[in-house]
C-alpha positions, -999 to +999 in steps of 0.1 A: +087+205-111+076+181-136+064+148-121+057+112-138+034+089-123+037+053-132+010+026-120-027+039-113-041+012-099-070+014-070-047+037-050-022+051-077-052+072-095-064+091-066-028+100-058-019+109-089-046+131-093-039+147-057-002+155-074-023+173-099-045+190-083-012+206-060-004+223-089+025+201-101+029+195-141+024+151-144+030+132-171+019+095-164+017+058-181-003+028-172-012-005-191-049+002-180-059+031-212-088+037-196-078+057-163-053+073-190-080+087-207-099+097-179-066+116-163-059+132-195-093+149-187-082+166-160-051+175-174-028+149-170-004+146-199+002+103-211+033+089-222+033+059-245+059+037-223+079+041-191+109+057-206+089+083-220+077+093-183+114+093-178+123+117-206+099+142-195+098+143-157+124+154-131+110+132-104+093+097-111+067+084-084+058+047-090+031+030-076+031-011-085+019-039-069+053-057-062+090-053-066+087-075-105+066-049-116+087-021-102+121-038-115+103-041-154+092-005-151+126+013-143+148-017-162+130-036-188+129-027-223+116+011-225+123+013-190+120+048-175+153+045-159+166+050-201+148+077-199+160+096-164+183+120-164+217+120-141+203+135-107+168+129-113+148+104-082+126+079-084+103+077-053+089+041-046+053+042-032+048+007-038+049-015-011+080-042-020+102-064+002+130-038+015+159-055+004+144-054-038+146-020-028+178-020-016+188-036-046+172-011-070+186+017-050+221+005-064+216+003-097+199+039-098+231+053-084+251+035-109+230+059-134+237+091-108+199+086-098+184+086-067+155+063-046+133+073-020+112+041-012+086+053+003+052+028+007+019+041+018-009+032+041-047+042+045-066+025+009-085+038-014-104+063+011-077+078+018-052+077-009-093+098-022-091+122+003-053+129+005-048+114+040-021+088+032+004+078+057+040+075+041+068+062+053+096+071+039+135+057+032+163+073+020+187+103+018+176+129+045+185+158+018+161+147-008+139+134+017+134+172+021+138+184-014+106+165-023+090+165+012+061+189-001+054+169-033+042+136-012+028+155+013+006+168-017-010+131-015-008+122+021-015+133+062+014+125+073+052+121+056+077+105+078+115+097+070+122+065+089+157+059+074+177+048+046+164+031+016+150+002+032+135+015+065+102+027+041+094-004+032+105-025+067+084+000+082+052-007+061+059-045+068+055-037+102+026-017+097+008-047+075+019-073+102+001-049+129-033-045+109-039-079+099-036-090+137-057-066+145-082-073+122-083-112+130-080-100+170-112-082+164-125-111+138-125-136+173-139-110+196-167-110+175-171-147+170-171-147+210-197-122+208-218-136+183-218-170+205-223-155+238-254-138+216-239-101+224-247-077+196-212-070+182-222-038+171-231-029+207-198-042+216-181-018+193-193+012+205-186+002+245-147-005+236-142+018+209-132+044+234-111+023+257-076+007+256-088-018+228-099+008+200-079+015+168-080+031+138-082-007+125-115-014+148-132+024+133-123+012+100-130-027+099-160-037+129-184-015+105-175-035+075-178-068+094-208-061+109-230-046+075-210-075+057-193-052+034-160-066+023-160-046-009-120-041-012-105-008+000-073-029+006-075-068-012-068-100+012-044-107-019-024-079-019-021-086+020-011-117+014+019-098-007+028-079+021+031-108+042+051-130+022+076-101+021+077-096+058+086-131+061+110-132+033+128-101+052+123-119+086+139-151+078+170-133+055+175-114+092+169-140+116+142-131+131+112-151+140+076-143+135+050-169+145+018-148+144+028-135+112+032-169+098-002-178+113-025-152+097-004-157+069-020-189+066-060-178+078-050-152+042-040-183+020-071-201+034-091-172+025-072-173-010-081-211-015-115-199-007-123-177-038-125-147-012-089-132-020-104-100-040-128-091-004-117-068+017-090-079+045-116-073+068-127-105+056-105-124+077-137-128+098-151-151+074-126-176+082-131-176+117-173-176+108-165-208+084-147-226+118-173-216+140-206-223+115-218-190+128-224-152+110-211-118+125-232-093+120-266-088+098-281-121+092 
């Protein structure tokens, strides 16, 4: 199976090079000629444009910030979609509003070709490591057909629908984390007020009802005041903005959404939207005139 591999960005070049290292033939294009060149030293054939990726592959993984970039990769001039042949799929890992993907779905099918949308979760670390969570929408068959080529980057692979449910499913996911990361963002400002060592804190609850993957992850990072990005507050602030685009094209109402949305754009305004998302304490410091962790 020949695979192309189209965006390899912070996340994209660790996955792609996971695809590799299954033993899968890739051919793959970015703007950046740099991580080219370093891929093509581990074996990873280049491709001067999208549709070249297209012409040689027989599945095309894309992984792009947002659904503008995916829409001028498959449809814009040299697009790979000019170069894909009747049958082929395009699998989605980028994380884009659901109904974009929706939409690209049915242009693809008016070319015989097929979408899995299928956005990831984890960052950098894991995307490293191979641990990934996907979530995947789409046609059950070729959901299975290509089950073994993602789980080549990821943990765990999960069809949770039809195109769409992939990337409604990551919104969920992004809505979840960032509440969890601002939950544990005013814990620690309590903490740090109350003049508790947060880091002491951490390892009392870690093992109770209020631990998480988010808390392993983030509290470290907060306290050593790391907020080197593994996943950008600007990128979250993406994500958000497409959950409540979806949420208010389906009538539904998000209010804590729409308020961390705002603590992110605060952030943004603040010159901090390239930190970390476990950043989001640094609002809640700036309000409080007071520093978690290592002074």
């Amino acid at each position: 199976m020949r695979v192309g591999f189209i965006g390899l960005g912070i996340m994209g070049k660790p996955m792609c090079k996971n695809v590799l290292k299954a033993g899968y033939e890739v051919i793959a294009y970015d703007r950046n000629i740099e991580v080219i060149e370093e891929l093509k030293e581990v074996g990873v054939k280049s491709a001067l444009n999208p549709k070249e990726v297209g012409e040689n592959c027989d599945v095309l993984i894309t992984m792009l910030p947002n659904s503008p970039h995916v829409k001028t990769v498959l449809f814009g001039e040299n697009g790979a979609a000019e170069g894909l042949k009747s049958g082929s799929v395009v699998i989605d890992m980028s994380s884009i509003n659901p109904v974009e993907s929706k939409n690209i779905a049915k242009i693809l099918a008016e070319k015989e070709i097929y979408l899995l949308d299928a956005p990831v979760s984890g960052g950098e670390p894991k995307a490293i490591d191979g641990t990934i969570s996907v979530m995947v929408g789409g046609n059950k068959e070729i959901f299975e057909k290509y089950y073994d080529l993602m789980k080549s980057m990821a943990g765990s692979v999960v069809r949770v629908g039809d195109v769409g449910a992939g990337n409604t499913t990551k919104l969920a996911n992004q809505i979840i984390v960032a509440l969890n990361i601002a939950a544990l963002s005013e814990a620690f400002i309590l903490c740090e007020k109350a003049e508790v060592d947060p880091q002491l804190v951490f390892e009392a609850i870690r093992g109770g009802l209020a631990g998480s993957t988010v808390m392993n992850a983030k509290a470290p990072m907060m306290i050593e005041r790391n907020f080197n990005p593994g996943f950008r507050i600007d990128l979250h602030i993406k994500d958000l903005q497409n959950a409540l685009d979806t949420s208010h094209s389906i009538n539904a109402s998000l209010p804590l959404t729409a308020q961390i949305m705002e603590i992110l754009q605060a952030l943004k305004i603040d010159g901090k939207g390239e930190r970390d998302h476990s950043a989001i304490v640094n609002y809640y410091e700036k309000i409080n005139n007071i520093t978690v962790g290592k002074k």
